[in-house]
C-alpha positions as CSV (number, residue, x, y, z in Angstrom):
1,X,0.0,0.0,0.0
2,X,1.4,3.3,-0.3
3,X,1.5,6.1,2.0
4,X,0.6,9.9,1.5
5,X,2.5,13.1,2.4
6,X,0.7,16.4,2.0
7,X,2.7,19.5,1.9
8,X,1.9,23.1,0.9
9,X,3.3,24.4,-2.4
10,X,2.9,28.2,-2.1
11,X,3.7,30.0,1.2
12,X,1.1,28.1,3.5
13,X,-3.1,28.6,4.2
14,X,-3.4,26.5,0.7
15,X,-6.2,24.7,2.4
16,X,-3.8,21.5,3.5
17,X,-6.7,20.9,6.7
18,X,-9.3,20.2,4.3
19,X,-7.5,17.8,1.5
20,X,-5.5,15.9,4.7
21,X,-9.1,15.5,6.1
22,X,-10.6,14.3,2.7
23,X,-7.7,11.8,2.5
24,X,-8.1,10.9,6.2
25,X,-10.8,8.6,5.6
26,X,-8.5,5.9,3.5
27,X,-5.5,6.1,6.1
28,X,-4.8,4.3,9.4
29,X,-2.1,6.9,11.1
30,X,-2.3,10.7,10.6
31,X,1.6,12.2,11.0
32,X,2.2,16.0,11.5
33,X,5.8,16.0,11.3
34,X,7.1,20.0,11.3
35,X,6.0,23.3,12.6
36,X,3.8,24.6,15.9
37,X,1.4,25.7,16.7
38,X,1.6,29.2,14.1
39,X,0.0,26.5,11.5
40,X,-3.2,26.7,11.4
41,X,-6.2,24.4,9.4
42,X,-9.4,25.2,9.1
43,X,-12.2,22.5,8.7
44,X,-15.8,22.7,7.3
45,X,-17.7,19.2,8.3
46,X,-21.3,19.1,7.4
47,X,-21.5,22.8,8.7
48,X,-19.4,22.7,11.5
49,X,-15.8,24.5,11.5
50,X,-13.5,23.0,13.4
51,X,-9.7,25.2,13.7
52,X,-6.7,23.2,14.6
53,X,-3.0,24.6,15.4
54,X,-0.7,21.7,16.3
55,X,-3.4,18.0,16.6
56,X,-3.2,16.7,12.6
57,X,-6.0,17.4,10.3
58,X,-7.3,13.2,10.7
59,X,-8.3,13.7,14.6
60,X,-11.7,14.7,13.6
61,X,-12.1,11.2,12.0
62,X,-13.3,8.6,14.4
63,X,-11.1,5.8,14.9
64,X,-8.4,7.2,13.3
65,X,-4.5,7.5,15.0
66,X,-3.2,10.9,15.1
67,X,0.8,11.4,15.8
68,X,2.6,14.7,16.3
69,X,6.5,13.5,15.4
70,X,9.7,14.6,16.9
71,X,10.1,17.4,14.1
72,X,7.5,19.7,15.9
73,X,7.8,21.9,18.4
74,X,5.3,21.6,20.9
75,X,3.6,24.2,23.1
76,X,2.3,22.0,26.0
77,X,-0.4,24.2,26.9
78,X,-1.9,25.0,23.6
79,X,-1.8,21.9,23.1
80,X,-4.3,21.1,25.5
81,X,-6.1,23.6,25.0
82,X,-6.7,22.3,21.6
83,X,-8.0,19.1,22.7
84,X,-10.0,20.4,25.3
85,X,-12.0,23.0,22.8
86,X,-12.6,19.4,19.8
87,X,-14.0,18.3,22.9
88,X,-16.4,20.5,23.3
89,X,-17.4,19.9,19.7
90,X,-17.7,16.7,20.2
91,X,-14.3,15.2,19.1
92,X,-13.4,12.2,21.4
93,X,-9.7,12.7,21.6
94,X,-7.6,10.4,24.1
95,X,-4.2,8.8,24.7
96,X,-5.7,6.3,22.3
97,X,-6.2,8.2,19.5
98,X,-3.1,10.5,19.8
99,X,0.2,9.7,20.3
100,X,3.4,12.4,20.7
101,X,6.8,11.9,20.2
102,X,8.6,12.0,23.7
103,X,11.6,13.5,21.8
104,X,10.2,16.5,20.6
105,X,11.0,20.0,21.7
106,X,9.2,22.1,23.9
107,X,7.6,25.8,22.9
108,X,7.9,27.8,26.6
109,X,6.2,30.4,27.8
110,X,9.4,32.6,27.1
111,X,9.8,31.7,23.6
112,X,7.1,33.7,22.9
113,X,8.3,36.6,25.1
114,X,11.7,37.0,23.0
115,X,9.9,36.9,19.1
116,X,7.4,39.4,20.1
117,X,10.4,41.6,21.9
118,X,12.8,41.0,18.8
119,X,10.1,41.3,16.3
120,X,9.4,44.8,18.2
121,X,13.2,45.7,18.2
122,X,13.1,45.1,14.6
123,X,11.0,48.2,14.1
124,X,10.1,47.5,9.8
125,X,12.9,45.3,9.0
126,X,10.2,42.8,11.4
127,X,10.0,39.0,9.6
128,X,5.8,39.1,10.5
129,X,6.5,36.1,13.0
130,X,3.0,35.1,14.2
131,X,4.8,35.8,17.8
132,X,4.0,32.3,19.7
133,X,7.7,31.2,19.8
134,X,9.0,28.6,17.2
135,X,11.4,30.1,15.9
136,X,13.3,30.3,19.6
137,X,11.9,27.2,20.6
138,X,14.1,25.5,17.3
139,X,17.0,27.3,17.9
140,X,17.2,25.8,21.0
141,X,16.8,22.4,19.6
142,X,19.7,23.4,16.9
143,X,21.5,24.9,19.9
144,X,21.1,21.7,22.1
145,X,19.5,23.4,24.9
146,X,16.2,22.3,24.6
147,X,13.6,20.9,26.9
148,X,12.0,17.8,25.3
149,X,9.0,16.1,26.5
150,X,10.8,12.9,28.3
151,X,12.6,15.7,30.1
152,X,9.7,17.1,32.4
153,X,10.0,13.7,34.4
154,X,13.4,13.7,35.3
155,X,13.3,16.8,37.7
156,X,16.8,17.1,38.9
157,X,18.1,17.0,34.9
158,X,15.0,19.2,33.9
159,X,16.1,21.8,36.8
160,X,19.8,21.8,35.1
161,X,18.6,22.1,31.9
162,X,16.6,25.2,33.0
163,X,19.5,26.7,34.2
164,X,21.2,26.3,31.3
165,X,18.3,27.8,29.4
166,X,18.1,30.6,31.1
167,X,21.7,31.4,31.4
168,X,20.8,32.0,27.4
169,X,18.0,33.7,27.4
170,X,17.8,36.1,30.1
171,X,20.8,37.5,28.8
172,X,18.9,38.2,25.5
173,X,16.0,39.5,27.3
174,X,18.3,41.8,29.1
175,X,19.4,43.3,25.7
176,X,16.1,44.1,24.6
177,X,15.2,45.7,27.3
178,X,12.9,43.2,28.3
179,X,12.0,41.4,31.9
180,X,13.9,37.8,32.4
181,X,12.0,34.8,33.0
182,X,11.5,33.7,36.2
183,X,13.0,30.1,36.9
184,X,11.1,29.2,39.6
185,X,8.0,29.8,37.5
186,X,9.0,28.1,34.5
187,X,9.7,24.8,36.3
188,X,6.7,25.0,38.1
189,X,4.7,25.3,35.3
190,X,6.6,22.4,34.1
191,X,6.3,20.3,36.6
192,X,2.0,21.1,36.4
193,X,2.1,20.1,32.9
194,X,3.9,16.8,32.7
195,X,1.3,14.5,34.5
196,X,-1.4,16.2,31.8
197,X,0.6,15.3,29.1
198,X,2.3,12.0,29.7
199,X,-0.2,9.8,28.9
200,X,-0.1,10.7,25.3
201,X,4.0,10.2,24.8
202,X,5.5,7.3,22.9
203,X,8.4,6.5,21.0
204,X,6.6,7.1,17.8
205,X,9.3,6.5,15.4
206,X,9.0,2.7,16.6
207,X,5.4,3.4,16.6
208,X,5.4,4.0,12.8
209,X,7.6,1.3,12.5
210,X,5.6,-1.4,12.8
211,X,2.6,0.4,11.5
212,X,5.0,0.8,8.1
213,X,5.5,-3.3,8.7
214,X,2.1,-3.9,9.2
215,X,1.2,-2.4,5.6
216,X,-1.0,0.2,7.5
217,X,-1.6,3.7,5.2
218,X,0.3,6.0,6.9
219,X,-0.9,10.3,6.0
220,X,2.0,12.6,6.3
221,X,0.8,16.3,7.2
222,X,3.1,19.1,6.9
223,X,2.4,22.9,8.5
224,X,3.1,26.0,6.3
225,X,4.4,25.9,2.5
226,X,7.7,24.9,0.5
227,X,8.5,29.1,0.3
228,X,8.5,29.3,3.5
229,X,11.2,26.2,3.9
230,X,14.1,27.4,5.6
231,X,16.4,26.3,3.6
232,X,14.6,26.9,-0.2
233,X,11.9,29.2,0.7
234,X,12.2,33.6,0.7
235,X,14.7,33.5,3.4
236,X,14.7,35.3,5.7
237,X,11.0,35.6,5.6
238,X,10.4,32.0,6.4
239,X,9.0,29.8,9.1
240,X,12.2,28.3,11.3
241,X,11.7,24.0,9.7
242,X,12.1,22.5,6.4
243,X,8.3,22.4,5.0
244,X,9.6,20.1,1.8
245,X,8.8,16.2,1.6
246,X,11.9,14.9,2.9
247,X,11.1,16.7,6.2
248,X,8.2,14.2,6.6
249,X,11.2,11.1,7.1
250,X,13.3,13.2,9.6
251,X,10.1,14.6,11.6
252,X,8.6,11.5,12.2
253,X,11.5,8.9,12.5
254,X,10.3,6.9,9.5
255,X,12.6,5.7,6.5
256,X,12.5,8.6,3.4
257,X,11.2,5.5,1.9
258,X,7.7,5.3,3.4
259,X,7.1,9.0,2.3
260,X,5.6,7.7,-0.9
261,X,2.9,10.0,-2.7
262,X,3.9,13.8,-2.8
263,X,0.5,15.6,-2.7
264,X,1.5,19.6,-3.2
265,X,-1.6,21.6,-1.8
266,X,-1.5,25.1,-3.9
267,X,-4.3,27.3,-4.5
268,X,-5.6,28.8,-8.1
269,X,-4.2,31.9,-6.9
270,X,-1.7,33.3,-4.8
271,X,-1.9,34.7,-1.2
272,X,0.9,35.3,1.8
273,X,0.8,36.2,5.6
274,X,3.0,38.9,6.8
275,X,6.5,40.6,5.2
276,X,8.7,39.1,2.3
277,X,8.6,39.6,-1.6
278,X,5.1,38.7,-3.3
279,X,6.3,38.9,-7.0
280,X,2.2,38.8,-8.0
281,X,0.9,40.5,-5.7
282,X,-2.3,42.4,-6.0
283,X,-2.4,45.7,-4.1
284,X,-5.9,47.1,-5.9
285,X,-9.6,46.3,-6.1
286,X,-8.8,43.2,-7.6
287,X,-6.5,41.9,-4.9
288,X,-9.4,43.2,-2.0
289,X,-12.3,41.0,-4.2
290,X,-9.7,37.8,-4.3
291,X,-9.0,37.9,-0.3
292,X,-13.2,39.3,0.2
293,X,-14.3,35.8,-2.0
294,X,-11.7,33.6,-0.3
295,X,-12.1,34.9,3.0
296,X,-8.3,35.2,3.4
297,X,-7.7,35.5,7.0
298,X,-5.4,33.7,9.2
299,X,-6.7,30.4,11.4
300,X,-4.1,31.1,14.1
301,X,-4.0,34.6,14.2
302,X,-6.6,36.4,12.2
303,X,-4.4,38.6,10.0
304,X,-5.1,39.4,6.7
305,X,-3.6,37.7,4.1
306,X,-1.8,39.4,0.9
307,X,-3.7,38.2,-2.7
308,X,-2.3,37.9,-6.2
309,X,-2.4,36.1,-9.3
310,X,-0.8,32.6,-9.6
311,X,2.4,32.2,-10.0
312,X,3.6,29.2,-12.1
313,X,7.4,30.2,-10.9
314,X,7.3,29.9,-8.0
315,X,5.1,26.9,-8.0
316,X,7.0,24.9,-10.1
317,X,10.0,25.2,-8.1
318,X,8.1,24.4,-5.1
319,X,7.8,21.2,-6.6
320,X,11.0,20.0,-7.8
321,X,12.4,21.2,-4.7
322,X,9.5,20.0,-2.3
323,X,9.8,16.6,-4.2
324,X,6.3,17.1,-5.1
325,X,4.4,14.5,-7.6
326,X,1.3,15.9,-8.2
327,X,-0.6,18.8,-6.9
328,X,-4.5,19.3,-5.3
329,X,-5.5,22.6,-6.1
330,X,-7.9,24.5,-4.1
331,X,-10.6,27.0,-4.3
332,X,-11.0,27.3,-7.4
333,X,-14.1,28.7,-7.2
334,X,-12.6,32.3,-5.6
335,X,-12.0,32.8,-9.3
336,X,-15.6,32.4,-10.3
337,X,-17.0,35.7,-12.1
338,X,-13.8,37.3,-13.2
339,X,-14.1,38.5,-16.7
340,X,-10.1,37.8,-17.0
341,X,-7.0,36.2,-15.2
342,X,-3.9,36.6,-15.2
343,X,-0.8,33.3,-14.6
344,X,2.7,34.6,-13.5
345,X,5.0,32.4,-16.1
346,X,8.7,34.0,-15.5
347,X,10.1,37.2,-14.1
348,X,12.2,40.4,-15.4
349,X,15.2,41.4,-13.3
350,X,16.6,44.1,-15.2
351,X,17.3,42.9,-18.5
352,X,17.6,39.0,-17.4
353,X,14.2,36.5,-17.9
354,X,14.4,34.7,-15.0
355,X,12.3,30.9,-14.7
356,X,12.8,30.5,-11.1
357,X,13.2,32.9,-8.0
358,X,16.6,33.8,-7.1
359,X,18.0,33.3,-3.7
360,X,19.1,36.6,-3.0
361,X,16.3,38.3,-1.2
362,X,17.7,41.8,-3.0
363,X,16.6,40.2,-6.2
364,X,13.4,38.2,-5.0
365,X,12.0,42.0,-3.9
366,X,13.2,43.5,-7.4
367,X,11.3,40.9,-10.0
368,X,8.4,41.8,-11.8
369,X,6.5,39.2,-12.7
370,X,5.7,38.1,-16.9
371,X,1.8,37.6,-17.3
372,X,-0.1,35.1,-19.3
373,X,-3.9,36.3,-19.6
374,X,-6.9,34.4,-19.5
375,X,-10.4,34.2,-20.0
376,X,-12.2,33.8,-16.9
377,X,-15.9,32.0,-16.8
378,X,-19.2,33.6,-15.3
379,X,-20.6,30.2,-14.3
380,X,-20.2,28.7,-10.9
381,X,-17.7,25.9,-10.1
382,X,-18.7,26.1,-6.2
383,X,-19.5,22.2,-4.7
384,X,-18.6,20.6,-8.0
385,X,-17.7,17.1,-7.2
386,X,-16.9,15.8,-11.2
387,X,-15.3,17.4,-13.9
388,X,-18.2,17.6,-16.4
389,X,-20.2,20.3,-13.5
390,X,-16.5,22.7,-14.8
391,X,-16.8,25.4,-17.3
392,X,-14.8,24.7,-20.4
393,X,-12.9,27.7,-19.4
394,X,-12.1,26.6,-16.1
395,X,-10.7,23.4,-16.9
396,X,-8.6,25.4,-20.0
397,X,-7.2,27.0,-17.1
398,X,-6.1,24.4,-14.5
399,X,-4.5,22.3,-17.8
400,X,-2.6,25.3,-18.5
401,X,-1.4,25.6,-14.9
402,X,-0.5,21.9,-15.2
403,X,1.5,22.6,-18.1
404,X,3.5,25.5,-16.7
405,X,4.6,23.7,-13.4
406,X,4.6,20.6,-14.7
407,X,3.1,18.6,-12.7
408,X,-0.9,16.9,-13.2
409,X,-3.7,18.3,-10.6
410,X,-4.2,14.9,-9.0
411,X,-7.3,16.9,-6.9
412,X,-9.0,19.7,-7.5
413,X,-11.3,21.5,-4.2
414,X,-14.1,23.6,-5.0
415,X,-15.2,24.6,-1.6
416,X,-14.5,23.8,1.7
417,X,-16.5,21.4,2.5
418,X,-15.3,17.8,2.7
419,X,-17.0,16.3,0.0
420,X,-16.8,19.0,-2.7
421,X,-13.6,17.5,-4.3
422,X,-12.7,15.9,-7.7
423,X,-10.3,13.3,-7.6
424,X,-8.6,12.8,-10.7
425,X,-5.8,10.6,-9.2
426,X,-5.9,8.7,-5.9
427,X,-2.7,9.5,-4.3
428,X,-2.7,6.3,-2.2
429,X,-2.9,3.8,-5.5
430,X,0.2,2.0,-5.3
């Protein structure tokens, strides 16, 4: 059988909750392997919205496993907030139906304090950090001064490793003017938390293992997109983790050989959250309808999300770097109405045609993007579940789009509920 990993191919909010969910129902394990809890996925379920941060997109679905691997950072508390408010909407969530990596790294309470402090030092040169603390929390892991989740039961070694955390980090608070964090409170609040959260720890690589062994379909869920990597995304506006495929093998403890289908989530249009370049970005009327019709607006934090045309560039290197195979394009029916559209298919930098974005972040700002115009379509595509309900129009478009990122629409999502999806490939045929 082959296993699923589902990564975003723009820079994030590509609408990853919904096609993870829709896939959900033919896997066993659900595996968010990078990130925090800055990701966030939005689900619409026969009416009801349900928002999740850091629990994968498959705990909604009864009887299914959800796994949070070592490669995210994990903010204790949130996290239980999370399961306490799917509760309440009547999601059974227990030690039986999620399972965490003791060896991943924990987002503390002063995490959050130094982004928001450096982010405020940073005056306009700011990255547009959502300010909950990943980025601090994984350089500490690269640092090797983290506290992991098997370390909050070993007091005396959790008490040193607090002192050597805040040997760090109060010194960095100090230079930004900002108040140190209190060690007596930290390992308190430590101390309160493991009990809550032990019951849910495993070794989940071994875990995964024998599910692999077993011939159980295994979903891999990534957070964020492949341009906000860390490595090939617009650096350094980027989230602090690899988002590309390969991340899925080294975040979850599983062999890069059970990653299997690449699913690249990427919408029929463009939008970002916060600072960076945006080669296609829409600052007019046109841009305002876009983010009105897709009601662009951050799950985790609420802000508003920049809209522009879509661009084939950067797409298409999303996918050869991201080790994408095919792609599930979403909300297609945003589009619906415009009398034109526009497709990004290179870029001008002075008198150079570029075919991919540069590194340099000098030369990602100064591109100006080459359009290809189309002809939009007045009819509806909203809940269609089969190609023949698509304008002729529409479906000119998305085979064009599949052309200029080479790479076949394997789904196509044309609203956010559930059901209202075309399959045109099943990514978990062997």
């Amino acid at each position: 059988m082959s296993n699923v990993t589902v990564i975003g191919a723009q820079w994030g909010d590509e609408g990853k909750g919904k096609i993870v969910d829709w896939l959900s129902e033919r896997a066993e394990l659900v595996v968010r392997f990078q990130g925090g809890h800055n990701a966030g996925h939005t689900l619409v379920i026969n009416g009801q919205t349900y928002k999740l941060s850091l629990l994968p997109s498959g705990v909604v679905r009864p009887g299914k496993m959800s796994v949070i691997g070592n490669g995210v950072v994990i903010d204790p508390w949130a996290l239980l907030n999370e399961i306490e408010a799917l509760r309440k909407q009547g999601v059974d969530i227990g030690p039986e139906r999620l399972r965490i990596a003791e060896n991943a790294a924990l987002i503390l309470p002063l995490h959050g304090h130094i982004d928001r402090a450096r982010e405020e030092a940073s005056g306009a040169a700011k990255i547009g950090t959502t300010g909950r603390g990943i980025g601090p929390a994984y350089e500490d892991k690269v640092a090797r001064r983290a506290i992991r989740l098997c370390d909050l039961f070993d007091r005396p070694s959790l008490e040193s490793k607090i002192d050597r955390l805040l040997l760090h980090h109060n010194a960095l608070l100090r230079g930004l003017d900002a108040a140190p964090a209190d060690r007596e409170e930290l390992l308190s609040s430590l101390l309160a938390i493991a009990p809550k959260v032990q019951p849910y720890l495993d070794t989940v690589w071994q875990l995964l293992d024998v599910a692999r062994r077993g011939g159980r379909r295994i979903l891999f869920e990534g957070a964020q997109g492949v341009m906000l990597d860390v490595d090939h995304g617009t650096y350094p506006y980027v989230t602090s983790s690899n988002t590309v495929a390969g991340q899925a093998a080294t975040g979850s403890g599983l062999t890069p050989a059970a990653i299997g289908y690449v699913l690249g989530i990427t919408k029929a249009y463009t939008t970002r959250v916060g600072a960076g370049p945006f080669p296609t970005e829409l600052t007019d009327a046109t841009g305002e309808l876009i983010g009105q019709k897709g009601f662009e607006f951050g799950t985790v934090t609420g802000r508003k999300r920049r809209c522009g045309w879509f661009d084939a560039v950067l797409v298409r290197q999303a996918i050869k770097v991201g080790g994408i195979t095919g792609i599930a394009l979403t909300k297609l029916d945003v589009l619906d109405g415009f009398e034109s559209l526009k497709v990004c298919t290179g870029y001008r930098l002075g008198d150079q045609i570029l075919h991919h974005l540069p590194a340099s972040t000098a030369a990602q700002a100064a591109v100006e993007p080459i359009f290809e115009t189309f002809e939009g379509w007045s009819e509806t595509t909203r809940g269609a579940r089969s190609w023949a309900q698509l304008p002729a129009t529409a479906i000119k478009y998305i085979r064009r789009i599949e052309e200029l990122i080479e790479a076949p629409v394997a789904l196509l999502s044309t609203s956010p509920e559930r059901d209202d999806t075309i399959m045109v490939r099943d990514p978990f045929a062997p």
